[in-house]
C-alpha positions in Angstrom: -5.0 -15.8 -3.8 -3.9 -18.9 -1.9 -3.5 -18.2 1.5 -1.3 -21.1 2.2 1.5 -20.1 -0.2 1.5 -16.3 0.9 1.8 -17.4 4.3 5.2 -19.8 3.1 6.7 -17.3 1.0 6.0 -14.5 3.7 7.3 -16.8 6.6 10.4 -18.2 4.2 11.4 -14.7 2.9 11.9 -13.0 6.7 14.1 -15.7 7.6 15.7 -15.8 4.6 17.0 -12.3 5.5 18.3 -12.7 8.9 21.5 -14.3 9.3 22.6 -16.3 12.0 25.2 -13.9 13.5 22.2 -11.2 13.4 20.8 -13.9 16.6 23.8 -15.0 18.1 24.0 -18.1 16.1 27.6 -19.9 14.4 27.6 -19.2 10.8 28.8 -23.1 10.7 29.7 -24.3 7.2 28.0 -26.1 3.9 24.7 -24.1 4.9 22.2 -25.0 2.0 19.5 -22.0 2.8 20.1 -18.2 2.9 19.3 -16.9 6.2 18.0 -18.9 8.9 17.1 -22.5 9.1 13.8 -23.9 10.2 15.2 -25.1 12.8 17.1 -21.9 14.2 13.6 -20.1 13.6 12.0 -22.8 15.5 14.5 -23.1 18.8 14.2 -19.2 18.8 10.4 -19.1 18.9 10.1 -21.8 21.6 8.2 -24.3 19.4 9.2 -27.7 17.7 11.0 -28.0 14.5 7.8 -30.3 12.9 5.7 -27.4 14.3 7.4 -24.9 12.9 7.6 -27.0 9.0 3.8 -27.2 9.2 3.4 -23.4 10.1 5.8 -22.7 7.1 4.2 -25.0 5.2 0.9 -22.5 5.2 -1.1 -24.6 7.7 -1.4 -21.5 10.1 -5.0 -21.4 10.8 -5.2 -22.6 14.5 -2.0 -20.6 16.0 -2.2 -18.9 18.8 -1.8 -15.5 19.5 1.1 -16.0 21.8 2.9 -18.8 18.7 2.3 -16.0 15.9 4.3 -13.6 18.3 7.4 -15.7 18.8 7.1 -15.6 15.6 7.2 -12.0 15.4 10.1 -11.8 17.8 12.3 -14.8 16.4 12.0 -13.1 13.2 12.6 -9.7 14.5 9.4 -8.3 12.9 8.0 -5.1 12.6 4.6 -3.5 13.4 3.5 -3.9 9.4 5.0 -7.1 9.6 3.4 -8.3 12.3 0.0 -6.7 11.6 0.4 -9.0 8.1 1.1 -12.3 9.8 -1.7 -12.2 12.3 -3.8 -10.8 8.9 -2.5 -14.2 6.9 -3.6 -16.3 10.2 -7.0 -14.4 10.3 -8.0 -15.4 6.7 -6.5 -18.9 7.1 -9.2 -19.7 9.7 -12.1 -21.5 8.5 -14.6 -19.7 11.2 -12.9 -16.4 9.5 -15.5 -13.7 7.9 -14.0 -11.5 5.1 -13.5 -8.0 5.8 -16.7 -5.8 4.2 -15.4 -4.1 1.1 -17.8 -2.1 -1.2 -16.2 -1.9 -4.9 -15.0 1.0 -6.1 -16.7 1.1 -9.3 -20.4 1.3 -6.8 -19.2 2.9 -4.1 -19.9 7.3 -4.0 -18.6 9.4 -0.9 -21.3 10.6 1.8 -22.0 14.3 0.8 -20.5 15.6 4.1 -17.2 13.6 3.4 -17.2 15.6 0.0 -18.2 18.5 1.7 -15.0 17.6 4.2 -12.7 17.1 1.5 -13.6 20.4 -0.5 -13.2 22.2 2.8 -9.4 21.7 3.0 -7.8 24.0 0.0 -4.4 24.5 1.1 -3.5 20.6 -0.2 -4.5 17.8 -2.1 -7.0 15.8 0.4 -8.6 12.6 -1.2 -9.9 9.0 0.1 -8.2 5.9 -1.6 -8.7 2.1 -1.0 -6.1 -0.4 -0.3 -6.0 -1.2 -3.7 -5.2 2.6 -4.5 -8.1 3.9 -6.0 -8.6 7.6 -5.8 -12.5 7.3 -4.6 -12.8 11.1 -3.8 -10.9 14.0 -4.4 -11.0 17.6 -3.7 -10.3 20.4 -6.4 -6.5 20.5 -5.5 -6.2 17.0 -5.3 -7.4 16.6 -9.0 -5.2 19.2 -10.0 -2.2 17.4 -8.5 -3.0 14.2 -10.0 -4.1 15.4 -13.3 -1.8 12.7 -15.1 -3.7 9.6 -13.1 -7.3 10.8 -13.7 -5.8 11.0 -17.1 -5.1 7.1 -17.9 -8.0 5.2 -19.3 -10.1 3.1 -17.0 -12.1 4.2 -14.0 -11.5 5.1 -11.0 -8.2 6.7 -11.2 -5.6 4.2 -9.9 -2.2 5.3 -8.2 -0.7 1.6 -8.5 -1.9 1.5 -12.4 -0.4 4.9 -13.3 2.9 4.1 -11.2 4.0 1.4 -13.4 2.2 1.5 -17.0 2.3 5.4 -17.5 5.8 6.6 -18.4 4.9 10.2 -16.8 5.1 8.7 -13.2 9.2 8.4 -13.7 8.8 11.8 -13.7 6.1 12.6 -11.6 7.9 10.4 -9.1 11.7 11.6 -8.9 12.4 9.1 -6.8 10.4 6.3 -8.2 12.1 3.4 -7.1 10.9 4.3 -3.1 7.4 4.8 -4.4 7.5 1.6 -6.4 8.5 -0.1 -3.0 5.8 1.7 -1.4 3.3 0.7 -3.8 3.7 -2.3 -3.9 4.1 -2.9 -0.2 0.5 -1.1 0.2 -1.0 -3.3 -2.2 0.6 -6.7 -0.4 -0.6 -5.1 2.8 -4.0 -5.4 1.1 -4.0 -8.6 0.2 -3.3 -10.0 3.6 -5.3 -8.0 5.3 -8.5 -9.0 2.4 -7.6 -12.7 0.8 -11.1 -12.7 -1.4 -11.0 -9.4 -2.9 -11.2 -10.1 -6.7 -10.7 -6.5 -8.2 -7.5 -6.7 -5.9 -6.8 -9.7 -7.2 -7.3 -8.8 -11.0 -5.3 -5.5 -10.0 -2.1 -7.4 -9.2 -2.4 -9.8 -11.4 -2.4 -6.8 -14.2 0.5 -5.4 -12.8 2.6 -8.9 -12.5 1.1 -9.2 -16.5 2.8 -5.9 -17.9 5.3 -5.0 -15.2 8.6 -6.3 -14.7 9.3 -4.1 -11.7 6.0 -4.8 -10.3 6.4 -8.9 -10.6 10.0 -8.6 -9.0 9.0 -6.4 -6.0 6.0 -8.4 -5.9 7.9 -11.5 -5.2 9.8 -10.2 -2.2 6.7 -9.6 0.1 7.4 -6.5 1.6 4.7 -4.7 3.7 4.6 -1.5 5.4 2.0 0.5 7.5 2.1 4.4 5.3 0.6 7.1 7.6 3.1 9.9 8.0 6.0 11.2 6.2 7.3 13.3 3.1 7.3 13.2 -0.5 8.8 14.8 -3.4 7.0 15.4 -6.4 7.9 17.0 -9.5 4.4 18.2 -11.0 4.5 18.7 -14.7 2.5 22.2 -14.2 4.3 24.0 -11.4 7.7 21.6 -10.5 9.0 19.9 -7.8 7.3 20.0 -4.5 8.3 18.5 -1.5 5.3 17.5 1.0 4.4 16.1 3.8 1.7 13.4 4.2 -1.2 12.6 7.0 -3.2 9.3 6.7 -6.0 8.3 8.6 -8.3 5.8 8.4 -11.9 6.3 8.2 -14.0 5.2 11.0 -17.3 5.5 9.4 -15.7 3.9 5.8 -13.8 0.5 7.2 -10.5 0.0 4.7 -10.8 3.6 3.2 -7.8 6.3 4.1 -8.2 10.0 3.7 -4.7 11.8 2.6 -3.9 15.0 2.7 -0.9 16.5 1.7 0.3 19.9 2.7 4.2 22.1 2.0 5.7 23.8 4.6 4.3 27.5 5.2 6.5 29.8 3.2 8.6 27.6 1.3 8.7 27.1 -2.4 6.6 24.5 -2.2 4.2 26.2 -0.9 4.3 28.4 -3.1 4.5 26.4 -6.2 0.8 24.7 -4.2 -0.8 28.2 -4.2 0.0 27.8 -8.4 -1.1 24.4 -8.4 -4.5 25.5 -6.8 -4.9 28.7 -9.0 -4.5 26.6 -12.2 -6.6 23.7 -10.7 -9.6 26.3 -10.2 -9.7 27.0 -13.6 -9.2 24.0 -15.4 -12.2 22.9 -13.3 -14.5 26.1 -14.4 -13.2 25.1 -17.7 -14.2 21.6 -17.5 -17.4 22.6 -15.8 -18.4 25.3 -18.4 -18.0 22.9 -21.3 -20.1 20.2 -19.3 -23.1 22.5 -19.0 -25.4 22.7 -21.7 -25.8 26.0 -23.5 -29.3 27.4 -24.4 
C-alpha cells in the first residue's frame, strides 16, 4: 500500500469535510475545493502553505510530533483519527520497523488463552486480528457465528462474510453501521501495519467484488471499536441486542479478545441461554462424528 497516497487522501478527505464557517472562516465566493483550502488548513495549524502542500502531498516522514498535532487540532480530529495520522507518519519513516504480525493461517492460541476463552460461557468470547480473523473462539462464540465459520476459506473472516455472504444483511439488521465499522477497522489496520500482505490481498478482494466495500473504502474513515452495543438477528434463536468489551492483548501485540454479553434477564439473554444450549450440541455432534468408531 503506498504510504504517500494514504497519507494525501487521508489528509485531503478531513479537510474536505470541514467548512469554513465550521473555523470561523468567510465562505467567500468561486471556491474551487470542497471544504477547506490548503491554505486555511495551513494558517490554522501554524505552518507555511508550501509546508503544508508537501505534508499533503504524502512527504510526512520527518514531522514532528507537535506539526502532526496542529494537524490534529486544525482539522478538528478525533482520538482514531489522530491515532491514524501519527500511524501514517510512523510507517513513512525510513528508520521505521514494521509492527510484528504472525499470520493467521500459522499462528494457534496459548492453551491458557483457550482455556480463558472456554472459561467465559455466558457470551460469545473470541480473539480476532485487525484484519478480522476469528483466530480463537469459545463454544458460544462458534455457535453465534455459525454462518462465518461457514464460508469457504480459512480462518473464518468477519470482513469476508460482511460483504460476499448475503446472510450477513440479515445477520446484521442494521448493516449499513457495521459495513462502516468494518471497513473503518480494517483502514485502521492498514495505517497502523503498511506491509501486511494478507491485509493487503484482503482489501484488495473486497474493493474486487464489493461495490459497498470500494465506496466506503474510498472515504478513509477510521475508528477506535472497544465498547458499545449491537443488534443481532441470529438465524437460530432471533434478534439479540448485546453489548461489547474489547481489549487488546498484552501478551499477543495487534490481537483483540471480544466478548459479548445481554443484559441479565432480558430477552436476549434469554434467547443466549438458547444459543448456548444448541451450540453445546451441535459441537457433541460435530465431535462425535469426528471421532473414529471401533
Amino acid at each position: 500500500m503506498d504510504n504517500r497516497a494514504e497519507v494525501r487522501e487521508f489528509l485531503i478527505s478531513r479537510r474536505a469535510r470541514i467548512s469554513p464557517g465550521d473555523v470561523g472562516l468567510p465562505a467567500g465566493a468561486k471556491r474551487r475545493v470542497k471544504g477547506l483550502r490548503r491554505s486555511e488548513v495551513a494558517t490554522l495549524a501554524g505552518v507555511s502553505v508550501e509546508y503544508y502542500t508537501r505534508l499533503e502531498r504524502g512527504a510526512i516522514s520527518g514531522a514532528s510530533p507537535e506539526v502532526l498535532n496542529s494537524l490534529v487540532k486544525a482539522l478538528r480530529l478525533d482520538d482514531a483519527e489522530r491515532a491514524h495520522l501519527f500511524d501514517l507518519a510512523h510507517a513513512a519513516s525510513p528508520v521505521a520497523r514494521p509492527p510484528k504480525r504472525r499470520s493467521a493461517k500459522s499462528w494457534s492460541p496459548h492453551t491458557s488463552l483457550q482455556w480463558t476463552l472456554d472459561a467465559i460461557t455466558a457470551g460469545p468470547a473470541f480473539v480476532r486480528n485487525g484484519r478480522m480473523d476469528l483466530l480463537a473462539v469459545n463454544t458460544l462464540a462458534r455457535a453465534f457465528y455459525r454462518d462465518v465459520h461457514a464460508m469457504p476459506g480459512q480462518p473464518p473472516n468477519v470482513a469476508r462474510f460482511t460483504f460476499l455472504d448475503e446472510r450477513a444483511r440479515t445477520f446484521f439488521p442494521d448493516w449499513d453501521m457495521f459495513a462502516e465499522v468494518t471497513v473503518a477497522i480494517l483502514r485502521t489496520e492498514a495505517g497502523r501495519d503498511p506491509h501486511n500482505k494478507e491485509l493487503h490481498d484482503l482489501i484488495g478482494e473486497l474493493c474486487t467484488r464489493s461495490d459497498e466495500f470500494r465506496h466506503l473504502w474510498g472515504a478513509h474513515d477510521v475508528r477506535h471499536h472497544g465498547t458499545g452495543f449491537k443488534t443481532f438477528d441470529h438465524p437460530v434463536v432471533g434478534e439479540m441486542t448485546l453489548a461489547f468489551e474489547g481489549m487488546e492483548l498484552a501478551a499477543e501485540p495487534g490481537l483483540t479478545l471480544t466478548v459479548y454479553t445481554a443484559e441479565p434477564g432480558s430477552a436476549s439473554a434469554e434467547r443466549m441461554s438458547l444459543l448456548a444450549s444448541w451450540g453445546a450440541s451441535e459441537f457433541q455432534a460435530e465431535r462425535a462424528v469426528d471421532e473414529p468408531h471401533p
